[in-house]
C-alpha positions as a LaTeX table, in Angstrom:
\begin{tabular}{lrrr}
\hline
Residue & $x$ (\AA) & $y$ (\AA) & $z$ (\AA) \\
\hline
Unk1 & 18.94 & 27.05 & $-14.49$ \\
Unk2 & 18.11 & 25.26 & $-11.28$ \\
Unk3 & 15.00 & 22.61 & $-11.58$ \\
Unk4 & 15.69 & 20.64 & $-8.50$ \\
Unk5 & 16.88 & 21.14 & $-5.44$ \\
Unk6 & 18.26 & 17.90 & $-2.84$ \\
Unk7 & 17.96 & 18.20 & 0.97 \\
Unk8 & 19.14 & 17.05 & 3.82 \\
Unk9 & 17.17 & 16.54 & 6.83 \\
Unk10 & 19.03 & 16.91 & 9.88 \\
Unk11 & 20.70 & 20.04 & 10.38 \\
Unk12 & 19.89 & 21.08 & 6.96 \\
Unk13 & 15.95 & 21.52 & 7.02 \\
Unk14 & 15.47 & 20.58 & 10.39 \\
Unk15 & 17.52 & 22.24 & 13.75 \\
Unk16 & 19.29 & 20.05 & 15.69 \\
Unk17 & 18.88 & 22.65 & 18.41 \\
Unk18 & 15.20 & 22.59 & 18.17 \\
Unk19 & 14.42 & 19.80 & 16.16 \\
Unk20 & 11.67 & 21.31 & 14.13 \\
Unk21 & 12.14 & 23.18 & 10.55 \\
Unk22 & 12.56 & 27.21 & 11.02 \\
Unk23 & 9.58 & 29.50 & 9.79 \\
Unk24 & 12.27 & 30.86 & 7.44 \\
Unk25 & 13.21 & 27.27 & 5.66 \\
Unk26 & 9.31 & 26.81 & 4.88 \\
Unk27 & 8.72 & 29.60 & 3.58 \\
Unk28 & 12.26 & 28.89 & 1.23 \\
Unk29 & 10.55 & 25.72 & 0.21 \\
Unk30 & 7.12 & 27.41 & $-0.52$ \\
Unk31 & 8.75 & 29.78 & $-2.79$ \\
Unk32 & 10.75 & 26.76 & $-4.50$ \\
Unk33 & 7.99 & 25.00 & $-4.89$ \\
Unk34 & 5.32 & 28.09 & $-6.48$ \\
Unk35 & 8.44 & 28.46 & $-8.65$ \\
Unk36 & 8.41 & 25.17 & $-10.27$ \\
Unk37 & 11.65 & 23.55 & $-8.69$ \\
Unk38 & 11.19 & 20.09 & $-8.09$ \\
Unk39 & 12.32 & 19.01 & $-4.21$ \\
Unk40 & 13.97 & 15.94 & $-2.81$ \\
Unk41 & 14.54 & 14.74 & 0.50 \\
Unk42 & 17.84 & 13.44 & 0.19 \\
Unk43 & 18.36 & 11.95 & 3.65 \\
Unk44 & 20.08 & 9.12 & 5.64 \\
Unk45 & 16.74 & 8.09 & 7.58 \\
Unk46 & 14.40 & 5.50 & 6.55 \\
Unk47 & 10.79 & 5.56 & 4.68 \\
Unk48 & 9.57 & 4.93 & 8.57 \\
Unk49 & 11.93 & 7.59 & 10.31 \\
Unk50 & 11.07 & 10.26 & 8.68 \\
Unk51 & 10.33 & 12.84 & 11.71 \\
Unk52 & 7.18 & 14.78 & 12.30 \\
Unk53 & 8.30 & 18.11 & 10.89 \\
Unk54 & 8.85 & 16.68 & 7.19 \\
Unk55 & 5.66 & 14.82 & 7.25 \\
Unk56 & 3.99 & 18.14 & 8.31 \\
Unk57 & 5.31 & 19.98 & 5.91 \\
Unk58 & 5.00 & 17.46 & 3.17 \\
Unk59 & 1.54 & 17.99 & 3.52 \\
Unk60 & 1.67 & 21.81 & 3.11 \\
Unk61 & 4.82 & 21.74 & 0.20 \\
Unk62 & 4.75 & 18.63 & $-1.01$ \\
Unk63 & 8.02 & 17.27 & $-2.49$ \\
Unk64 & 8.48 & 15.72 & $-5.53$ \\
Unk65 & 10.51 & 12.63 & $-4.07$ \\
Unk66 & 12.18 & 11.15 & $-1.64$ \\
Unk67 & 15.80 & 9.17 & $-1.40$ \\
Unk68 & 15.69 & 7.57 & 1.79 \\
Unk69 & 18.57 & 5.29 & 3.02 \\
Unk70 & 21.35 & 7.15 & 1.61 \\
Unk71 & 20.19 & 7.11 & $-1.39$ \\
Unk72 & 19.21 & 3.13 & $-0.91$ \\
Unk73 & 15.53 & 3.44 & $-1.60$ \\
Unk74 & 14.02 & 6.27 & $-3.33$ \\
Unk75 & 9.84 & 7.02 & $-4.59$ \\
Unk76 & 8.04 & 9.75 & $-6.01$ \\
Unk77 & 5.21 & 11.84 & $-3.88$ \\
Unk78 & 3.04 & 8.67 & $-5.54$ \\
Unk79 & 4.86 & 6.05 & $-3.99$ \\
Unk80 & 6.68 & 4.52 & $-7.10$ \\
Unk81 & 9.87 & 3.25 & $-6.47$ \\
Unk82 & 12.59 & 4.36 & $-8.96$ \\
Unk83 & 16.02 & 2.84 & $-7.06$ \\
Unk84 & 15.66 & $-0.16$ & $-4.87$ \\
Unk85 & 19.61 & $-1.81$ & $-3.82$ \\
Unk86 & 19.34 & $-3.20$ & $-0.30$ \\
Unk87 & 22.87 & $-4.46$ & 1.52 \\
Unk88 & 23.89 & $-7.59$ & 0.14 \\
Unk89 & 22.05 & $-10.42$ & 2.04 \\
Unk90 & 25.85 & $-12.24$ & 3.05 \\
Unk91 & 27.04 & $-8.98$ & 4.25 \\
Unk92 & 24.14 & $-8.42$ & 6.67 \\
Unk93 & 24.66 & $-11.78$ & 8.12 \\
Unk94 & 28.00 & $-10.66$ & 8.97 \\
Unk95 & 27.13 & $-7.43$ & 10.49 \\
Unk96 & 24.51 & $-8.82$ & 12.36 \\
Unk97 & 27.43 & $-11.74$ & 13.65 \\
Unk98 & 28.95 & $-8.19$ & 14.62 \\
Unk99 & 26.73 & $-7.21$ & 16.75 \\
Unk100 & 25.61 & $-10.15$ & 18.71 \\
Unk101 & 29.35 & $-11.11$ & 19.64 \\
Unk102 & 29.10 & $-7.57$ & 21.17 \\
Unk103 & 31.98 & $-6.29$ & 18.51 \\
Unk104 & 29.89 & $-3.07$ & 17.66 \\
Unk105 & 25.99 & $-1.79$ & 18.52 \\
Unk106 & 24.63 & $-1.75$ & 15.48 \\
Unk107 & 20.97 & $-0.14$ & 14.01 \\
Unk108 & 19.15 & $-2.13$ & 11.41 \\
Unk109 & 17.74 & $-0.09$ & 9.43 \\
Unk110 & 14.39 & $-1.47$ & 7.24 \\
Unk111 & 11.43 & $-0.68$ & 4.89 \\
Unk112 & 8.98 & $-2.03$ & 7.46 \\
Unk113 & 10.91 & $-1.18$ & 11.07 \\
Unk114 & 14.28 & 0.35 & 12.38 \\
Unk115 & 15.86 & $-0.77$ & 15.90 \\
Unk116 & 19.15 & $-0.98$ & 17.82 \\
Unk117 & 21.29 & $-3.98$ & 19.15 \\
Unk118 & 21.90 & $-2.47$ & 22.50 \\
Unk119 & 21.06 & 1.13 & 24.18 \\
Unk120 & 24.56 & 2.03 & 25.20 \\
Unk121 & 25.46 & 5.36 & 26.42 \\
Unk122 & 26.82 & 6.00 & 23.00 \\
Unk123 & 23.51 & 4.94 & 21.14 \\
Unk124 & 22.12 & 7.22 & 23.60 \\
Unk125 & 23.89 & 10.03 & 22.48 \\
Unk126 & 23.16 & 9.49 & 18.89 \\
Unk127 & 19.46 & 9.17 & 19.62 \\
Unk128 & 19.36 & 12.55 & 21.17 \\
Unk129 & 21.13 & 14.04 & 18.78 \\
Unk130 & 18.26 & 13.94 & 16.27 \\
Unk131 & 15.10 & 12.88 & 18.27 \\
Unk132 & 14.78 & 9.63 & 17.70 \\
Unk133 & 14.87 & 6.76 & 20.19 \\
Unk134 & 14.53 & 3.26 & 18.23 \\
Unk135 & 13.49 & 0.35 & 19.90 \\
Unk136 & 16.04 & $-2.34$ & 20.76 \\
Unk137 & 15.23 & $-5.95$ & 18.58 \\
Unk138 & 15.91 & $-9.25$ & 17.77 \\
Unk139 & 18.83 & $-9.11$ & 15.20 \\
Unk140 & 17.23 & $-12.31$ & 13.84 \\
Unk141 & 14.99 & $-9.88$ & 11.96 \\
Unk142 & 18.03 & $-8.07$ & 9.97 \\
Unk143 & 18.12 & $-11.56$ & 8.19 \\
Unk144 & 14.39 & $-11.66$ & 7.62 \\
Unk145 & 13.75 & $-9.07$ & 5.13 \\
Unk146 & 15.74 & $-6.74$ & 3.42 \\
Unk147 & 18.54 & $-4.17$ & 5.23 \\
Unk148 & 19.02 & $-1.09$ & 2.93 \\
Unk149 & 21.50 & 0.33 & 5.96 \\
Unk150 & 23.19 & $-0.19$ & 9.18 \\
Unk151 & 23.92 & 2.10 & 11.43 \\
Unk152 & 27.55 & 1.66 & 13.19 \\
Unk153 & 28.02 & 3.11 & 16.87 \\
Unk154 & 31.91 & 3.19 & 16.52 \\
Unk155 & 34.48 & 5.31 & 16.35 \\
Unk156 & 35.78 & 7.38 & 13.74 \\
Unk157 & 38.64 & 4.94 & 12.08 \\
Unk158 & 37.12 & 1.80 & 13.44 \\
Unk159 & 35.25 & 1.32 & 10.07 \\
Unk160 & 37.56 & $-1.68$ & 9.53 \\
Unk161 & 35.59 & $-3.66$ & 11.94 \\
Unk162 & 33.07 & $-4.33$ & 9.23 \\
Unk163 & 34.87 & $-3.86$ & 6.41 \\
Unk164 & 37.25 & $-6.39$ & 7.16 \\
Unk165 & 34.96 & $-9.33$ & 6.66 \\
Unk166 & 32.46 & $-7.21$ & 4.21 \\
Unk167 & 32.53 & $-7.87$ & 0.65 \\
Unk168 & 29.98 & $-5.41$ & $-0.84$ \\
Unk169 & 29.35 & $-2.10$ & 1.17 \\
Unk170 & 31.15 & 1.26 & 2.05 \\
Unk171 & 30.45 & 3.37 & 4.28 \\
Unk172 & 29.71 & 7.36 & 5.16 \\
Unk173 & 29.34 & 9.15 & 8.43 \\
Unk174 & 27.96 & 12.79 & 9.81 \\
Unk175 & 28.79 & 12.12 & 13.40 \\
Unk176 & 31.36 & 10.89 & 15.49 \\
Unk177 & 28.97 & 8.71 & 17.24 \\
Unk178 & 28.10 & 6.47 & 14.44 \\
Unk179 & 28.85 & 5.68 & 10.50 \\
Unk180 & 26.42 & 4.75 & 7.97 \\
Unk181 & 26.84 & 1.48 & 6.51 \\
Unk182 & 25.24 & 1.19 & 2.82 \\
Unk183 & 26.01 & $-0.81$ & $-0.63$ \\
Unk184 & 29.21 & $-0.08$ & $-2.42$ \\
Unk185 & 28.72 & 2.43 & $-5.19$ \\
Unk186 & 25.58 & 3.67 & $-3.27$ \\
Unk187 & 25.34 & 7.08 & $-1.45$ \\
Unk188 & 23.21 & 10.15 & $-1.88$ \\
Unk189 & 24.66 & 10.72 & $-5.65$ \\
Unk190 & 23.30 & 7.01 & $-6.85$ \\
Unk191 & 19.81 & 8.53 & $-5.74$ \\
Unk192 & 20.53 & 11.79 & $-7.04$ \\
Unk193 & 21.26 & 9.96 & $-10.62$ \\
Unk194 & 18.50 & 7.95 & $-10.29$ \\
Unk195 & 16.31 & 10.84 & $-9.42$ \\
Unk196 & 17.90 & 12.69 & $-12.48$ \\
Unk197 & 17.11 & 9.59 & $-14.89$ \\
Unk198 & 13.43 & 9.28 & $-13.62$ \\
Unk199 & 12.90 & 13.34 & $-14.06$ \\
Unk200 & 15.06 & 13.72 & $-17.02$ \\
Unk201 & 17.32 & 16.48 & $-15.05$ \\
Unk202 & 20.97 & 17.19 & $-15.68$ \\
Unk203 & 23.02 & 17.51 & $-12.79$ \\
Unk204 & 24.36 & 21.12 & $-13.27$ \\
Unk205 & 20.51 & 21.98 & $-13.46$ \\
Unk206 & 19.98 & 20.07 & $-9.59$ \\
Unk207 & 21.01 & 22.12 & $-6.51$ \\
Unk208 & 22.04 & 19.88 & $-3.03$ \\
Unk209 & 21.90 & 21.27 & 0.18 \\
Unk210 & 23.47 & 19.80 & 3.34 \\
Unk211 & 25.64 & 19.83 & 6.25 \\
Unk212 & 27.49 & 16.05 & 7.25 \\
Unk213 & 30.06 & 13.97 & 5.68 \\
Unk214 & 27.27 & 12.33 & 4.20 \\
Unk215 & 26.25 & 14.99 & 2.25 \\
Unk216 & 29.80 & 15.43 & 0.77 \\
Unk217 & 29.08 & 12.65 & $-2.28$ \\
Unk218 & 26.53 & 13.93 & $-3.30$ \\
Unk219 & 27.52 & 17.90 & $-3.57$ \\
Unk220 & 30.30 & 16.52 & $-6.22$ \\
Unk221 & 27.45 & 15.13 & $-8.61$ \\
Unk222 & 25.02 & 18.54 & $-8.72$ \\
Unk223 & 25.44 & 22.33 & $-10.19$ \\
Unk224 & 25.21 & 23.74 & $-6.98$ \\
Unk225 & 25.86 & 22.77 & $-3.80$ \\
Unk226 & 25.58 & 24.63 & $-0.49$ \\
Unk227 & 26.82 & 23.42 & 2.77 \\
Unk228 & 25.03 & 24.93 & 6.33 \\
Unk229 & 26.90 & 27.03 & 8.70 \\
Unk230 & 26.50 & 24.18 & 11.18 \\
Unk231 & 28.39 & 21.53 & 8.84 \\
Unk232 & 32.39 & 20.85 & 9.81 \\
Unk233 & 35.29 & 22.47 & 7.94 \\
Unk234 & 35.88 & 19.51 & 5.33 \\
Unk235 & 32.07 & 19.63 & 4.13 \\
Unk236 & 32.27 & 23.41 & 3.38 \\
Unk237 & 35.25 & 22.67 & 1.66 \\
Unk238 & 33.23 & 20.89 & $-0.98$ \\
Unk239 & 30.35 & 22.97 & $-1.40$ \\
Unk240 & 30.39 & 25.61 & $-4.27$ \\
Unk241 & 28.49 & 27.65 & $-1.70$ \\
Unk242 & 28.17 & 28.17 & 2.52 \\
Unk243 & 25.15 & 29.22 & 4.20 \\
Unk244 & 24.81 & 30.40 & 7.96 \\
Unk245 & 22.94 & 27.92 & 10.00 \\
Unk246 & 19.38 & 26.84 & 9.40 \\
Unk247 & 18.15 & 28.46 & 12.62 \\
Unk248 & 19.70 & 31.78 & 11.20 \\
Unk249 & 17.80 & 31.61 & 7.91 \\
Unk250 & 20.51 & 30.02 & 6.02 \\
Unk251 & 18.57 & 28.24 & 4.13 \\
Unk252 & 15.98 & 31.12 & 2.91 \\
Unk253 & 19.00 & 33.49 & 2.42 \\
Unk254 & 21.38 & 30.87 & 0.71 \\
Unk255 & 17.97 & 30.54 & $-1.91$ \\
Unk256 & 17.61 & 34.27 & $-2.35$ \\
Unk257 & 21.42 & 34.06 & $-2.96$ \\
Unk258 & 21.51 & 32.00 & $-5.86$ \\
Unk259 & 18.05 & 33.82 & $-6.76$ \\
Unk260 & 16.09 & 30.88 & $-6.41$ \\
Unk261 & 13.75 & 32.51 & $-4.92$ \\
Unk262 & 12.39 & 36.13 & $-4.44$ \\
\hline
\end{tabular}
């Protein structure tokens, strides 16, 4: 029996073609919700990114908790933190060295703000892609408070940029512009676990839904996992289940599937 269901944000709830959540994946999360299943946001943007379609709709189906960060920093609908595990404060120093010798563009990613090194044309790109143009800042202020996760505008296979001279992080990615730069042994399934610990769910009862690389951890630690239409080959390849897109009614459909739902 399913008593929680995971989400994604981008391209999973929310189109990346319209960037806004489709009539049909409300009403899947209504239905969820009247049903008793507990829902997470399971996302890779920060407490202060979260767009305007979730925070609509969290007022209309309120979910249950959030695990923001990739998995980095995760509360209840009350605010109460149950996983806090920021990036190493040495290893942020040396991203941020990254970045202002021009090695990478880099986003810092905090509780309080989010901004860019540099808008390049491939910062740009990533921007659009989801609807979201950060502000560019003083990488001073990575040092100043905590950095749960840095955003990397490099190429695929370029990871070792970072990872060379990094002693405590890994890193995850869901487009070729950027990768997702986060603590070792963090990801989506250390929130999912903490989540699990906090609600007293087993994994085979929590169901993850999702469509980028970054996604893939986290459908490996859950009972059922369904990948979107939209998601590449490899991340269907992992899910026990595939959906169409969200702006076909994947999502609703994939729920009435696994009769989740009416």
């Amino acid at each position: 029996m399913i008593r929680a269901a995971f989400f994604d944000i981008d391209g999973t709830l929310v189109s990346l073609r319209t960037h806004d959540i489709p009539a049909s994946a409300v009403r899947a999360l209504e239905e969820l919700h009247e049903a008793g299943v507990l829902l997470f946001l399971a996302t890779g943007r920060s407490t202060a990114d979260l767009p305007r379609p979730i925070r609509e709709l969290d007022a209309r189906v309120p979910f249950d908790g959030f695990l923001t960060f990739n998995g980095q920093y995760c509360y209840d609908a009350a605010g109460e933190v149950f996983r806090d595990a920021p990036i190493d404060a040495r290893d942020a120093a040396r991203i941020t060295a990254l970045a202002a010798d021009g090695t990478m563009d880099i986003a810092v990613m905090q509780l309080s703000r989010m901004f860019v090194s540099r808008h390049t044309p491939r910062v740009v790109a990533a921007e659009a892609a989801v609807d979201n143009v950060a502000p560019v800042g003083d990488l001073a202020l990575a040092l100043g408070e905590p950095t749960y996760q840095f955003c990397a505008y490099i190429e695929p296979g370029e990871e070792h940029l970072f990872m060379d001279v990094c002693e405590h992080v890994e890193h995850t990615r869901w487009s070729p512009n950027f990768c997702d730069i986060i603590p070792a042994g963090g990801g989506k399934p250390a929130g999912i676990a903490a989540a699990c610990a906090r609600w007293g769910l087993a994994p085979e009862e929590c169901a993850a839904f999702g469509d980028g690389g970054n996604d893939v951890p986290m459908f490996g630690c859950v009972g059922v996992s369904v990948a979107m239409g939209n998601a590449a080959a490899d991340v269907k390849a992992a899910a026990t289940m595939v959906a169409s897109d969200v702006d076909d009614d994947g999502l609703l459909v994939a729920c009435q599937e696994l009769e989740l739902v009416g």
